[in-house]
N, C-alpha and C positions, 0 to 999 in steps of 0.2 A: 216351321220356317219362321225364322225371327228378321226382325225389321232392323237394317243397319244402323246402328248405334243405339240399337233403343236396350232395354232392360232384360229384354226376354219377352216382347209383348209377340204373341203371335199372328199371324192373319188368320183372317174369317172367311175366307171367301179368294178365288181367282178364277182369271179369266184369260186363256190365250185370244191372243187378234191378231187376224193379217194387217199388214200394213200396206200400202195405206189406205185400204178402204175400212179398215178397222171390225170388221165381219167376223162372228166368232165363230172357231173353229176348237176350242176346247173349253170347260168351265168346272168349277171345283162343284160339290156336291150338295156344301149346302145353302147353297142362292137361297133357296123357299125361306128356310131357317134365319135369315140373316134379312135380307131385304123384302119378302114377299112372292117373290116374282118366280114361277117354275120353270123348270129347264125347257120345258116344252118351249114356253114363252120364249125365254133369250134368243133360242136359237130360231123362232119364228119373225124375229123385228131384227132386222138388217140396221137399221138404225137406233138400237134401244139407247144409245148414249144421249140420244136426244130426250126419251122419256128417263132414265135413268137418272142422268146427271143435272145439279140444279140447271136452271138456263147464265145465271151469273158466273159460274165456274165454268162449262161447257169450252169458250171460247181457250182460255189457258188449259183443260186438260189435253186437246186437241192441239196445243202447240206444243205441250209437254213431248204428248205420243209422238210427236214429225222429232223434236230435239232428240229424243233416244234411238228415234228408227236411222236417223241419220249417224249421232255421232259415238253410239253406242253406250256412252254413260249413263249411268242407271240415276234414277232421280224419285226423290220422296217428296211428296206434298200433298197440301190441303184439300180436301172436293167433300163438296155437298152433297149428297145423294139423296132422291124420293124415291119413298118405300114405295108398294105394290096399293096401301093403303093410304094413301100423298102426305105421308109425314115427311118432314126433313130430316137428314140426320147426316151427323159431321165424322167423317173418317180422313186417314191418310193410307193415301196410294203409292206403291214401290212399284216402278214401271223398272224394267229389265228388258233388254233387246237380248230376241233369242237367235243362236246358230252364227255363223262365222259370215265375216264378209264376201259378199258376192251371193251368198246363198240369199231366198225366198227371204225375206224379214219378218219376224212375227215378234209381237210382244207379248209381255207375262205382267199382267197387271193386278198384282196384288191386293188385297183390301186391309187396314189395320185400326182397329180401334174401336167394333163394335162391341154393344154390347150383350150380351154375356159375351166373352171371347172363347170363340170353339177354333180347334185348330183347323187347318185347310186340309181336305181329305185331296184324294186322284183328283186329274182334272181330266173331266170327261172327253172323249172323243180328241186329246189332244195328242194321244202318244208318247206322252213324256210323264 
């Protein structure tokens, strides 16, 4: 999957979330590989965006996610992320509103620009 207007760069990683509690419900395969953190993990912390995401981005990625759940436009941007091992590291997230209006709202929140770049395998437990 390539990143809208980018070169060809691919994502590393994703992540389905219900909206709006933001609770995950699917994730691509290689979390460990990329960030640290194993799948066991993600889906044990209801709240990992709080460990996840720097605390200075936190606030704007959470208003990104209401922007897309709402008006369905898909949107690329900036976020910090702490590894598993509390390094920082800087990616861009494509957030994507999944399923038609009226239905359940889930997002697809993509990862891009780590590095080595591996492409995004299934996304677990997500159905799609």
């Amino acid at each position: 999957m390539d990143s809208p207007g980018s070169t060809g760069e691919h994502a590393c990683m994703a992540w389905i979330l219900d909206f709006p509690t933001l609770a995950l419900s699917g994730i691509s395969c290689p979390t460990e590989s990329v960030l640290g953190y194993r799948i066991g993990w993600w889906r044990s912390q209801p709240a990992f965006w709080q460990t996840v995401v720097h605390q200075n981005d936190l606030p704007g990625l959470l208003a990104q996610c209401g922007a897309v759940a709402e008006h369905g436009a898909e949107r690329v941007f900036p976020v910090c992320l702490c590894t598993a091992d509390g390094k920082d590291q800087h990616y861009s997230i494509h957030l994507q509103r999944l399923g038609a209006p009226g239905e359940h709202v889930r997002l697809r929140a993509s990862l891009f620009g780590a590095p080595p770049p591996t492409a995004v395998g299934p996304v677990a437990g997500a159905g799609i």
